[in-house]
Structure formats: C-alpha cells, structure tokens
C-alpha positions in Angstrom: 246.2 19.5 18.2 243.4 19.0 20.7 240.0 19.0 22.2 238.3 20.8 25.0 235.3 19.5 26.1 233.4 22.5 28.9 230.9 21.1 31.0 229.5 24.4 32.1 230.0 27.7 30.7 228.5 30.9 32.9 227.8 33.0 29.8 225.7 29.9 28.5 223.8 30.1 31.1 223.0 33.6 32.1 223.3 35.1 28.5 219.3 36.1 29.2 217.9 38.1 25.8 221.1 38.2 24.5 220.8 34.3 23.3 224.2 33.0 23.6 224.5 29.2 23.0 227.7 27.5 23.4 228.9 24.1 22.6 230.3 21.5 24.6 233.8 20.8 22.1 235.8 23.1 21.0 238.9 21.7 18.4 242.4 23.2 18.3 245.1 23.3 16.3 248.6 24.8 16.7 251.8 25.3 14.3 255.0 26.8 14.7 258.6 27.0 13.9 261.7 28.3 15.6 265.1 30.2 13.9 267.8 30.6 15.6 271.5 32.3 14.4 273.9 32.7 16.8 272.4 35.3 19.8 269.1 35.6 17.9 265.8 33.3 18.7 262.7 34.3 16.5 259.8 32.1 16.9 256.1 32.1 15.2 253.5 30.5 16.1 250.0 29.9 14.3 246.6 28.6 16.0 243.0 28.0 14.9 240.1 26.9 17.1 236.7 26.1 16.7 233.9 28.4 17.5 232.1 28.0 20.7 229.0 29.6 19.8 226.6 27.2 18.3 224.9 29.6 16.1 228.0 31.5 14.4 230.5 28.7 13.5 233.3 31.3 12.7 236.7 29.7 14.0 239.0 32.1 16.0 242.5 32.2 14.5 245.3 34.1 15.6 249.2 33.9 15.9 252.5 35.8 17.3 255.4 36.5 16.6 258.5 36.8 19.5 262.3 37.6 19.0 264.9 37.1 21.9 268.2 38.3 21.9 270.9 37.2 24.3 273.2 38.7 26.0 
C-alpha cells in the first residue's frame, strides 16, 4: 500500500491541445503470494493504482505471474 505524491509532471505541462491534466496523488495497492515445492518457486502478484489523469478516473490494474526453477 502507498502514496505518490508528483510535484511536477512534463506531460502536464506541455500537453498543449491535447488537454492532459494530472493530479498531484496517485494511491497504490499491491497483493501477492508465493508457492514453493521442492525446486519450483511460482509467484503472483496483483496491483491497482489510481488514475493520474484528473479527467478520466479509470485505475490502472495489472499483475504477473513468474516461475523459477532451480537447478
């Protein structure tokens, strides 16, 4: 879990026609879990943010996915 706070964001401010307006917080939030059986790691992680852009609140989600295997 966290916060990001960006004091000054290029795009903001040389967006021009295009109108881009970002905010100054942006929230996260992060969850994963690990399995591992004998050689074998496999690990997942989920995370979520808040949207930047002030005029389209859609959050940005994404996740991966990673197996190891030792030797």
């Amino acid at each position: 879990m966290g916060l990001e706070y960006v004091g000054y964001s290029y795009i903001d401010d040389n967006a021009g026609a295009y109108r881009f307006d970002e905010g100054p917080l942006i929230g996260r939030l992060g969850l994963g879990a690990t399995w591992q059986w004998d050689h074998l790691l496999a690990a997942v992680t989920l995370r979520a943010s808040t949207s930047e852009d002030e005029r389209h609140k859609d959050n940005f989600s994404f996740g991966t996915l990673s197996v190891s295997w030792a030797i």
